[in-house]
Every structure is written in structure tokens, then in C-alpha cells.
C-alpha positions as CSV (number, residue, x, y, z in Angstrom):
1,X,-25.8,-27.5,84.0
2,X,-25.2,-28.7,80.2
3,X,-27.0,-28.2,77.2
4,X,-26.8,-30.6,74.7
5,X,-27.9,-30.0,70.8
6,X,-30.4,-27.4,70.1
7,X,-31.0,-26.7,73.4
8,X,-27.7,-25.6,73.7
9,X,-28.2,-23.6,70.6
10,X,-31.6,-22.0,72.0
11,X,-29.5,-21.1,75.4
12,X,-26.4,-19.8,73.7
13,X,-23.8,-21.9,75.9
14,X,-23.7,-25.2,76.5
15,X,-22.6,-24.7,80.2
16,X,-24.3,-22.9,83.1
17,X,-24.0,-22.4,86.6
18,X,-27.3,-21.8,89.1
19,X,-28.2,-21.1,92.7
20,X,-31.2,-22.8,93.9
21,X,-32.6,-23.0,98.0
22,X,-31.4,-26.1,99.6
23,X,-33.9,-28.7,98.9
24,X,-34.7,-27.4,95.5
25,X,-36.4,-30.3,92.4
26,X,-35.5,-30.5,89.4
27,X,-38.8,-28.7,88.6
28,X,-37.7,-25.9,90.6
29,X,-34.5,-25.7,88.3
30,X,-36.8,-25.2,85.6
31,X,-39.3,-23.3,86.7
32,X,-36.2,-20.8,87.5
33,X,-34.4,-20.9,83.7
34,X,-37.6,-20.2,82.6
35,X,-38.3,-17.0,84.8
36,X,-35.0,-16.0,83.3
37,X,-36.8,-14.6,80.1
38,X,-36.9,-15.7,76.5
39,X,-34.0,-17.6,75.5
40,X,-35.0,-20.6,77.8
41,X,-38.2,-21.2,76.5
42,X,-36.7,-23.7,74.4
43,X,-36.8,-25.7,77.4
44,X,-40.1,-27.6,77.3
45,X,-41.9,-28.3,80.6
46,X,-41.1,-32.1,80.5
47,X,-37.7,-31.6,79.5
48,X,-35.5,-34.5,79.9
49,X,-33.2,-34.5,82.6
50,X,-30.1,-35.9,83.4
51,X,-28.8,-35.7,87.6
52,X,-24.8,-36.8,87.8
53,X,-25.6,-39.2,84.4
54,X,-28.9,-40.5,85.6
55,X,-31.9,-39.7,83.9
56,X,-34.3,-37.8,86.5
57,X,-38.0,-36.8,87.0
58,X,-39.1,-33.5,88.2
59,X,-39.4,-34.6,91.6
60,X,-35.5,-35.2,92.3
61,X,-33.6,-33.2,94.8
62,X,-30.9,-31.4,93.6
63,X,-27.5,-31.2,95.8
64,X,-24.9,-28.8,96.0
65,X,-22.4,-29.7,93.1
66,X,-25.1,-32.0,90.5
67,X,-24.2,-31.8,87.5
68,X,-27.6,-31.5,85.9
69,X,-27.7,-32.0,81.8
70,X,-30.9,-31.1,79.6
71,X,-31.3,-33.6,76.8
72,X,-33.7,-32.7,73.6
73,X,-35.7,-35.3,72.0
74,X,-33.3,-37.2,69.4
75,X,-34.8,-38.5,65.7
76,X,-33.3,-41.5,63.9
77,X,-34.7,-43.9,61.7
């Protein structure tokens, strides 16, 4: 997994590896960080999510190897 921006800040590292149960969602991934304690809940519910540089909905099935990237919400004007 990769965390981009303050999200990586919120996490500590910008890179992380997890085991999930074959056939696990995207929503499964985050359900799981979240059970991890404190420093994930920087990670909203309806985070956006990237699988292999496609952006993702909860409902995806992850495979052995994704790469999996967390985006936070960007300002510009």
C-alpha cells in the first residue's frame, strides 16, 4: 500500500505491506487499518482508492500483489 500527502503523514510511512483472506474488498482493507488503532484514523471511511493506478470503489477485489494507494482530497484554486 502507499500513502500519499497527509495521509502519509497521519500513518508515519508512506509504504505498507498487509495480509488480507483471499477474496478480500477494498473495504475489507480498510476496515482492517482501521482495527490497527489510532494512527489510521486519518483514513476516512470513503477514502479514495487507487488498485494498480486505477481509481477503485469499496467493492473491488483485491489480488495477491495490488498495489493499493490511498489518495487524500487535494485543494487548488
Amino acid at each position: 500500500m502507499l500513502f500519499f500527502a497527509s495521509y502519509r503523514e497521519g500513518v508515519g510511512s508512506g509504504r505498507m505491506d498487509v495480509r488480507l483472506p483471499i477474496g478480500a474488498k477494498v473495504s475489507d482493507l480498510i476496515s482492517e487499518l482501521h482495527s490497527k488503532g489510532e494512527k489510521f484514523t486519518c483514513l476516512p471511511d470513503s477514502v479514495v482508492v487507487a488498485v494498480n493506478h486505477v481509481y477503485s470503489e469499496p467493492v473491488t477485489t483485491l489480488n495477491d500483489g495490488d498495489e493499493v494507494a490511498f489518495i487524500p482530497p487535494v485543494a487548488g484554486g
